[in-house]
ZAMARGU-4260 file (C-alpha; in steps of 0.2 Angstrom, whole numbers, plus 5000, padded with zeros to 4 digits):
<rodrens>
0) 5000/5000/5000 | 5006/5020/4995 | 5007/5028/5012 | 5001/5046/5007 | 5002/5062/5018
5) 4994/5077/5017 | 5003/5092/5024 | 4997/5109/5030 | 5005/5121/5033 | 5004/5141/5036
10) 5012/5159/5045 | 5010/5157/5063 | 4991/5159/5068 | 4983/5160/5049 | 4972/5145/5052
15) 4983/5130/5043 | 4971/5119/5058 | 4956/5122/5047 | 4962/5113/5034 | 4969/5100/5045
20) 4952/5098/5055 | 4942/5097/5036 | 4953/5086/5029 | 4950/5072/5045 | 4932/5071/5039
25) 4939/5059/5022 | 4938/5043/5024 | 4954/5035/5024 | 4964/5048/5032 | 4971/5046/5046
30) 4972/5062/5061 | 4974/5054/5078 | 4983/5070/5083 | 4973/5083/5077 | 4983/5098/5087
35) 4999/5091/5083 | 5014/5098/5073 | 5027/5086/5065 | 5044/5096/5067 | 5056/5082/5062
40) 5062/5089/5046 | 5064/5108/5051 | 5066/5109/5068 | 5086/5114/5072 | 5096/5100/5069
45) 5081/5089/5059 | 5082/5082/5041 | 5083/5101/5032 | 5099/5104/5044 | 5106/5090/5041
50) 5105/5089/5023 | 5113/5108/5025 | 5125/5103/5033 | 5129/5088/5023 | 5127/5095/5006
55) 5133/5114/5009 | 5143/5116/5025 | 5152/5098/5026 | 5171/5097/5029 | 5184/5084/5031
60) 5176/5081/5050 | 5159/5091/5052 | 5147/5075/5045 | 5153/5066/5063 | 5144/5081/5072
65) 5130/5084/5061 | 5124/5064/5061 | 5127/5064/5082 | 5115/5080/5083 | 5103/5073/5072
70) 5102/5059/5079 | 5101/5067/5098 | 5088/5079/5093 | 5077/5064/5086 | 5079/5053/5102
75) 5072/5069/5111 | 5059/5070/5100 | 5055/5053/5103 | 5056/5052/5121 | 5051/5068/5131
80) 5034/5066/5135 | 5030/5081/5139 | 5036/5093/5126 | 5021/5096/5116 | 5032/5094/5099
85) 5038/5077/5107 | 5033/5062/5112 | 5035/5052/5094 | 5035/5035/5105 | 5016/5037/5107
90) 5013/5050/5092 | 5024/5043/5079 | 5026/5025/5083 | 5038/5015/5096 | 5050/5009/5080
95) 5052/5028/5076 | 5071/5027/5082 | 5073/5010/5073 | 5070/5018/5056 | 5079/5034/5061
100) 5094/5023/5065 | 5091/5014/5048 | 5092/5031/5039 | 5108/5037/5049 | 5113/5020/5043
105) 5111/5023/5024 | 5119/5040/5025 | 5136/5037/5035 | 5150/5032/5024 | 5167/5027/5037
110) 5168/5022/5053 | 5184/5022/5062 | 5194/5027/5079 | 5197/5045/5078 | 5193/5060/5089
115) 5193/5080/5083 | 5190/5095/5094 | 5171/5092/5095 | 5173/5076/5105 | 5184/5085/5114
120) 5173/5099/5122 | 5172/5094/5139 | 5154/5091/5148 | 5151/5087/5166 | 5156/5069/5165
125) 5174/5072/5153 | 5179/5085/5169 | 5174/5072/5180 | 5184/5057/5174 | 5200/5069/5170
130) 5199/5074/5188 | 5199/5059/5193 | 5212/5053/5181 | 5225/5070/5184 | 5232/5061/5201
135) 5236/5046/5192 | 5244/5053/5176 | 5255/5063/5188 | 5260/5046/5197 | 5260/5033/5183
140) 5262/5042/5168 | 5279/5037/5164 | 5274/5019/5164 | 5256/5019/5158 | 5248/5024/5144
145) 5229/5034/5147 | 5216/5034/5135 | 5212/5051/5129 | 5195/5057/5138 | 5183/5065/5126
150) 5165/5064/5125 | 5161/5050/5111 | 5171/5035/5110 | 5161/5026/5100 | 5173/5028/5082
155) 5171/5045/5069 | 5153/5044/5061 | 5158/5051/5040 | 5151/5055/5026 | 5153/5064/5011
160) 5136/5059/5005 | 5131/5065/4984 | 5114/5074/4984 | 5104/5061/4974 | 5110/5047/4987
165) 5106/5057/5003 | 5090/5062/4995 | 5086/5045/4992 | 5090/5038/5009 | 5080/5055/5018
170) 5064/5048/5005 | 5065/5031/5012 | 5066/5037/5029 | 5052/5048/5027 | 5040/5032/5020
175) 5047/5022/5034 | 5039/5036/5046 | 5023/5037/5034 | 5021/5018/5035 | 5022/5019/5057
180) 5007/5030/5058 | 4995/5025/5043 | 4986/5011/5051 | 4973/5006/5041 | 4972/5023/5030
185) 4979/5027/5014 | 4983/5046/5019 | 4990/5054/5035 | 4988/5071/5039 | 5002/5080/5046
190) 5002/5098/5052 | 5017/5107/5051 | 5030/5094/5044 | 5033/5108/5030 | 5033/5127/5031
195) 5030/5139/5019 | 5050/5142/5019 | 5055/5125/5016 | 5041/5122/5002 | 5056/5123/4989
200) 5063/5108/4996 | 5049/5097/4993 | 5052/5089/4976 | 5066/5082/4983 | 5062/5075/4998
205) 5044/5069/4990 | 5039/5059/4974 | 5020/5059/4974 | 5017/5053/4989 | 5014/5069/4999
210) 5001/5084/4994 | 5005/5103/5004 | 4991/5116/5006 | 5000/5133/5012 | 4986/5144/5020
215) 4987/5165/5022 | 4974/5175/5031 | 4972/5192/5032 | 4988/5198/5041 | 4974/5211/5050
220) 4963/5198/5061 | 4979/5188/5063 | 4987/5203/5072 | 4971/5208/5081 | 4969/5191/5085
225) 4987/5187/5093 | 4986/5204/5101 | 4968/5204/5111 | 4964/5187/5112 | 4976/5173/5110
230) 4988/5185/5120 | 4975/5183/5135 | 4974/5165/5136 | 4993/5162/5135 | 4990/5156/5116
235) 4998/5169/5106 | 5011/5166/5093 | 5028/5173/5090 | 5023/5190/5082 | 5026/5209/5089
240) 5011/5216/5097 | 5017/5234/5093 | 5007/5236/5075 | 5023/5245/5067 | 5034/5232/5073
245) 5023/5219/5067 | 5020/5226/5050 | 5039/5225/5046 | 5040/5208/5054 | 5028/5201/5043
250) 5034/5208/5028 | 5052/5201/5031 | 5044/5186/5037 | 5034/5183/5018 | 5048/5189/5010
255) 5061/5176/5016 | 5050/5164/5009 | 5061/5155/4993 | 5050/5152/4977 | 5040/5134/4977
260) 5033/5129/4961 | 5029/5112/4964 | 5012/5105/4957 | 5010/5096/4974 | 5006/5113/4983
265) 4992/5122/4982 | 4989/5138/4993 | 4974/5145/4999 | 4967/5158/5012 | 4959/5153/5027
270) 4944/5165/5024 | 4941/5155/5005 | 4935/5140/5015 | 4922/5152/5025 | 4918/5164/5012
275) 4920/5151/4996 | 4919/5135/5005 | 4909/5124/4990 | 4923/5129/4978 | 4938/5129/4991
280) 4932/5112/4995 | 4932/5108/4974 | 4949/5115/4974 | 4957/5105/4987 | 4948/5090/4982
285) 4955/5091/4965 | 4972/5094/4973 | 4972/5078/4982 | 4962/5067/4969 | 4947/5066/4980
290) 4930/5066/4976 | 4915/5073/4986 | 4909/5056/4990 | 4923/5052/5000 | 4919/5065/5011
295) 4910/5056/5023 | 4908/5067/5037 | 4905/5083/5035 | 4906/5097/5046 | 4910/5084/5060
300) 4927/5094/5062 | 4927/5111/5053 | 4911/5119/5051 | 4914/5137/5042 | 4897/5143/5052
305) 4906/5143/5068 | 4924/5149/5059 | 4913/5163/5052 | 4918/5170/5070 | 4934/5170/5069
310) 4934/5183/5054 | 4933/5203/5048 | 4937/5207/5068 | 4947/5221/5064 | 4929/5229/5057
315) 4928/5234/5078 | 4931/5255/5079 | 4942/5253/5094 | 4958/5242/5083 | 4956/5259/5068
320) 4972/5264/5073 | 4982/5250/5071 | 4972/5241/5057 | 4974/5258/5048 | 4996/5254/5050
325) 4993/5235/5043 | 4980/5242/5027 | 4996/5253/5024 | 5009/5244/5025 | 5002/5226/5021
330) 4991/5229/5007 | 4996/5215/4997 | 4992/5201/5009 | 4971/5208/5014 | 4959/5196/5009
335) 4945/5202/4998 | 4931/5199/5009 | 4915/5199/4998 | 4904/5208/5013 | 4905/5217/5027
340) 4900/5210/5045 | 4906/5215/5062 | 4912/5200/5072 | 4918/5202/5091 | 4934/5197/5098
345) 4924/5192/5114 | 4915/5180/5103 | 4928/5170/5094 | 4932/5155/5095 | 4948/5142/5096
</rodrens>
């Protein structure tokens, strides 16, 4: 069976969820974790860094470091229960790290004794044993050779991998991780295992077996949102709650992004599927080769009724000023709303 995954994706707060939530109502997709974000490949030190760091910054030594941090970050991953990013032994599957030590296994090329200045940076144990060991040293050293103290001793890890053979390994690994949380479904959704500023990657990590859908919303219920009521319950999102501030955040944030012209993404705006959602619904549906009968449950999980909430708050007289600052400066990322109404941040919903 051809694991699929379906990844949303979106800016921090622009209702990526929505599309998460809708696409849970197919049959034969699979959402056991509906408020969960897959970071393996972009979190620091995942897949992306590793390929970086592998492809563009190798050197005679640095793969032995950039394979240990991978492979320590994935173990924390699977481990630490509670880190809400965490936890793959439960959210993933308990052979998460047997794959990921597969995939490490594909990509490493020598193994032999060796040591350079990274396995030497002392932690808390290194100072310990060399404490320990100094006395002796000082008493024996003329008759007995020590072993050098570093912090690995478990032989150099290399590899001066070629593109297509790392991106081959990183696509195996990736299936491998499809396979441990399909189940019985053809499709698993997984929020977050792109971003928008990796989308360009994606051919090569991907062949057919993976569909993103990038969603934007009006940058002006997004900052209103973030500022007066996620803020208040300890739910906000990494933006500036000065409005100028904000304004050029975002812009440098959209900027950054790299071109992505792949025909496995398609990009919406979260107020299409309240304001268009029979043709948003088409759209996505084509995107993914579905069809309207395989949408079994319907509004069990994203019902633009209630969503309607969540929009055109920035309408309020009291947020003029600031809204004023965004309609200036972010012109080109306001949705087009097709009528006016005049929804309540008090009356939103999460």
């Amino acid at each position: 069976m051809s694991i699929k995954a379906i990844i949303t994706c979106g800016y921090m707060g622009s209702g990526s969820s929505a599309v998460t939530d809708l696409m849970a109502e197919y049959e034969q997709c699979i959402n056991d974790h509906a408020d969960f974000e897959f970071v393996f490949l972009h979190c620091p030190n995942g897949v992306f860094d590793l390929e970086d760091k592998l492809l563009i910054g190798n050197n005679a030594v640095r793969s032995d470091e950039a394979i240990r941090s991978f492979r320590h970050t994935m173990k924390q991953l699977f481990d630490k229960k509670y880190w809400w990013v965490g936890h793959y032994k439960a959210v993933v599957g308990s052979e998460f790290m047997t794959v990921t030590d597969r995939f490490i296994d594909r990509i490493i090329q020598y193994r032999f004794s060796g040591y350079w200045y990274y396995h030497e940076n002392a932690d808390a144990k290194m100072i310990f044993r060399l404490c320990l060991q100094k006395p002796l040293r000082i008493m024996f050293g003329k008759f007995y050779r020590f072993r050098k103290i570093t912090k690995y001793n478990d032989q150099l890890y290399m590899s001066y991998i070629q593109p297509d053979d790392y991106y081959r390994a990183a696509r195996e690994y990736i299936k491998d991780v499809f396979k441990l949380m399909a189940k019985d479904g053809d499709y698993v959704i997984l929020d977050q295992l792109l971003l928008p500023f990796n989308l360009f990657r994606m051919d090569h990590y991907f062949h057919h077996n993976a569909y993103a859908i990038v969603v934007s919303r009006d940058p002006r219920d997004m900052y209103i949102l973030n500022k007066y009521a996620w803020s208040k319950k300890d739910l906000s999102v990494p933006y500036p709650l000065d409005v100028n501030l904000f304004c050029k955040y975002y812009r440098d944030l959209r900027n950054m992004e790299k071109s992505a012209d792949s025909k496995q993404i398609l990009r919406i705006y979260f107020e299409d599927l309240i304001y268009q959602y029979d043709s948003t619904v088409a759209r996505i549906e084509k995107h993914l080769n579905f069809t309207s009968t395989q949408h079994t449950h319907q509004f069990t999980r994203f019902n633009p009724e209630r969503s309607f909430k969540n929009t055109q708050l920035f309408r309020d007289a009291k947020y003029e000023k600031e809204v004023s600052v965004i309609e200036k400066e972010l012109y080109e990322y306001l949705y087009d709303f097709p009528y006016i109404v005049n929804n309540k941040v008090e009356d939103t919903i999460n």
